[in-house]
N, C-alpha and C positions, 0 to 999 in steps of 0.2 A: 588402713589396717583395722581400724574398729570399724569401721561398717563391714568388714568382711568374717571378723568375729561374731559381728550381729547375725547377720545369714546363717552360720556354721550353727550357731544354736540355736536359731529358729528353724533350722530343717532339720538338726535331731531331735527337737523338740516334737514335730509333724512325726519325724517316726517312730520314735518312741510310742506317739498317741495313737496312730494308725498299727501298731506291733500289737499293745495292749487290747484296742479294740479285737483285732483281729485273732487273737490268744482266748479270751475273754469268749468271744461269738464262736469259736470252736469247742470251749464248753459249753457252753449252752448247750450245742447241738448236741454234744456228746451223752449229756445228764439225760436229755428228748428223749433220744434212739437206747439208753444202754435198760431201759425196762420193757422196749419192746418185741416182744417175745414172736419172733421169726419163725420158729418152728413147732408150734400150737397143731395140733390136729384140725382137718379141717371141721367146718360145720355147715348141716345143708347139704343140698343136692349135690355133694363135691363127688368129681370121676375121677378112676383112675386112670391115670393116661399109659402106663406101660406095665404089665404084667409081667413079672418074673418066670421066666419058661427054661424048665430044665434041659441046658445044650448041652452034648460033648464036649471037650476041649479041644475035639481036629473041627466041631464048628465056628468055637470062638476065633481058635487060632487062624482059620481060613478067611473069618470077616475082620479079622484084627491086619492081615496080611494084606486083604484086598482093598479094606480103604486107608491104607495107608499110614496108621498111628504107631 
């Protein structure tokens, strides 16, 4: 019975430490990423990939119909 109390706290011990760490390393990353600024304007040779083009709504609604969304 007591080596089996030994065990029961040495493996919530392991996950306790492995929770912590794992809590801990998800800050981290958090604090990295939450100043980096995603949507900055571009800089440089940047293209535009798609131009805004004035449709009708029986166009929209004809490609909205035909591919299926």
């Amino acid at each position: 019975m007591k080596r089996f109390i030994f065990d029961t706290c040495k493996l919530l011990l392991v996950f306790v430490a492995c929770s912590t760490f794992f809590y801990f390393g998800l800050r981290f990353i958090h604090s990295e990423y939450e100043s980096y600024h995603r949507y900055d304007p571009p800089e440089g040779n940047a293209v535009k990939v798609a131009a805004m083009e004035q449709e009708s709504l029986v166009d929209r609604m004809t490609l909205f119909f035909r591919l299926g969304e």
